[in-house]
C-alpha positions as CSV (number, residue, x, y, z in Angstrom):
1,X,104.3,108.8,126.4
2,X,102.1,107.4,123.7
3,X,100.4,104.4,123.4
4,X,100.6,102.5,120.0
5,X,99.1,99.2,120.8
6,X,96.3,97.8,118.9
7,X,93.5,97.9,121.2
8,X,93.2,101.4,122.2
9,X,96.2,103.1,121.0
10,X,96.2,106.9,119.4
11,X,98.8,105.0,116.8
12,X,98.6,105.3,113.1
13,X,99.0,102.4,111.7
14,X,98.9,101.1,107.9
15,X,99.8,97.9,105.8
16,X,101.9,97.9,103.6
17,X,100.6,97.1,100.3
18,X,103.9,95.9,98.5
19,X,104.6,93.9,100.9
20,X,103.2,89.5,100.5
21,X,100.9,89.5,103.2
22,X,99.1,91.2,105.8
23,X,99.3,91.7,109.5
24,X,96.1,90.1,111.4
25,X,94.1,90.8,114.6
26,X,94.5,87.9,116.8
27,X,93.2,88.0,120.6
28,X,95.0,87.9,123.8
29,X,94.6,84.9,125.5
30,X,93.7,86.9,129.0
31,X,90.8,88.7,126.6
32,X,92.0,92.0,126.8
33,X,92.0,93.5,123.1
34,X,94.1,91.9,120.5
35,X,98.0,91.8,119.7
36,X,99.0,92.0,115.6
37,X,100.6,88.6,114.6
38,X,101.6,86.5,111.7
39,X,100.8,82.8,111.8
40,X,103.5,80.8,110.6
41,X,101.9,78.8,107.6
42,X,100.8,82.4,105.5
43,X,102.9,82.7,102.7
44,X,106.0,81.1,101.2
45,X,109.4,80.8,102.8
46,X,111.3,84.5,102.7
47,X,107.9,86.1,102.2
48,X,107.7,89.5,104.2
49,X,104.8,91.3,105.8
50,X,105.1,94.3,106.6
51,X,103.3,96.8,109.3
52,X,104.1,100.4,109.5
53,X,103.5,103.0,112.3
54,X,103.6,106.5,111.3
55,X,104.8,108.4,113.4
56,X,104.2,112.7,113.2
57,X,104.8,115.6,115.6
58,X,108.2,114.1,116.9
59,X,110.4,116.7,117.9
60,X,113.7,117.3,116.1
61,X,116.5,116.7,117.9
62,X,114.9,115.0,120.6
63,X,115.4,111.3,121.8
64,X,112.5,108.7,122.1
65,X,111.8,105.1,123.3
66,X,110.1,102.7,121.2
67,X,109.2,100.3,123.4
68,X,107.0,96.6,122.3
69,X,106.4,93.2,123.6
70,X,107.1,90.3,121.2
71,X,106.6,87.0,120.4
72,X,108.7,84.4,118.0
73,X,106.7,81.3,119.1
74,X,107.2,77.9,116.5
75,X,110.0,76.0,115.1
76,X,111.5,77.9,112.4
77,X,108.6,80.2,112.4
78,X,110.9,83.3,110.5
79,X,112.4,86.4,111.4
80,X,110.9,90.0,112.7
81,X,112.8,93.2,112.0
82,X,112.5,96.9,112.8
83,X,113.3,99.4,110.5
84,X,113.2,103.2,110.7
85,X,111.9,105.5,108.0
86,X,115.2,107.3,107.7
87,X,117.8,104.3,108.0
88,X,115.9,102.1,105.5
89,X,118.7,99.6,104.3
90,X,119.6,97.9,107.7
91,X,117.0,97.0,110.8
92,X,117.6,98.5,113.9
93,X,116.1,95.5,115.7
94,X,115.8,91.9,114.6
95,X,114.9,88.4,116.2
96,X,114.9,85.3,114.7
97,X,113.7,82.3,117.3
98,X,112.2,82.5,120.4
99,X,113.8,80.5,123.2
100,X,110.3,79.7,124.2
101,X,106.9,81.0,123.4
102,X,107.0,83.5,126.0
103,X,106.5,87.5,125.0
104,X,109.8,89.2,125.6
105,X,110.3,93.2,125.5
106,X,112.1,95.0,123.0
107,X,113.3,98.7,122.7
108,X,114.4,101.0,120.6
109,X,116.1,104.2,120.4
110,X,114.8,107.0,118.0
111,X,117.0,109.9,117.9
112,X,115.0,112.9,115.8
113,X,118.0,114.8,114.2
114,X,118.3,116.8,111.3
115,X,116.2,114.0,109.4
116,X,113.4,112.8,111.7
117,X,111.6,110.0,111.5
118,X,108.6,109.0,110.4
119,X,108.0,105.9,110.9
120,X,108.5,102.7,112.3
121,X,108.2,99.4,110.3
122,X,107.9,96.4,111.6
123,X,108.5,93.4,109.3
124,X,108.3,89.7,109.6
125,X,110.0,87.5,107.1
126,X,108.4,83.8,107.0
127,X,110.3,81.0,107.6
128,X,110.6,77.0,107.1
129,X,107.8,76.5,110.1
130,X,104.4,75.2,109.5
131,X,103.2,76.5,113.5
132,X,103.6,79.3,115.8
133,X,103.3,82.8,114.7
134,X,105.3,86.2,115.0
135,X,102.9,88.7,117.3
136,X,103.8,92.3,118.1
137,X,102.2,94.2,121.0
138,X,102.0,97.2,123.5
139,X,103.5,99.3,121.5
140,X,104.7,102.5,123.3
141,X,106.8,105.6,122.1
142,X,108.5,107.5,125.2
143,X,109.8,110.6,125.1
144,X,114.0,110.1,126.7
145,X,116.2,107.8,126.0
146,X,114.9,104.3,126.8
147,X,115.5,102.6,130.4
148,X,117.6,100.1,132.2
149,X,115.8,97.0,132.8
């Protein structure tokens, strides 16, 4: 497995620079490193950020896990999507409220066929919320399909 998170991860990760606004740096509230996150008031309503993670050295016609903890915490605080490199029009993944401000787990299957991937983007979209923030974290890629809960 590989670990993407923020803190210590091996990860390459980049901003996207066409996107509104950038990804931040915000600390964990135990201390322990930092989670990415977008508070709620950056930007204008619809406004996307955008964070990629390149991925290399996948393995063609292999499966993988993405696997990330998440946060939607705020009223109306927006939406955060996953896309893959090679399936650009439609998110694999999306969230748009948080039934609380808990961090929740989300996973991903990456199949490498004949086109592999190489990358992951994850992208929140503000919304009509003035608190809260969108925060992404413990990023993991797995090689396998992902597990049962």
């Amino acid at each position: 497995s590989v670990d993407c998170s923020f803190s210590q991860g091996v990860c390459d990760w980049k901003q996207d620079a066409d996107d509104d606004f950038d990804w931040n740096p915000a600390d964990r509230d135990r201390g322990d490193g930092y989670y990415m996150a977008v508070p709620a008031f950056v930007g204008h309503k619809k406004d996307m950020g955008r964070l990629k993670l390149l991925l290399t050295d996948l393995k063609p016609k292999s499966s993988y896990c993405l696997i990330f903890s998440y946060r939607l915490a705020g009223e109306k605080v927006g939406k955060l999507r996953v896309f893959l490199a090679n399936k650009k029009t439609a998110p694999v993944w999306e969230e748009n409220k948080g039934k609380d401000e808990k961090w929740r787990t989300g996973k991903i299957e990456i199949f490498q066929g004949a086109e592999t991937t190489n990358s992951v983007t994850f992208e929140s979209e503000r919304g009509k919320g003035k608190t809260g923030e969108i925060g992404v974290d413990n990023v993991m890629l797995i090689s396998g399909p992902c597990p049962e809960d």
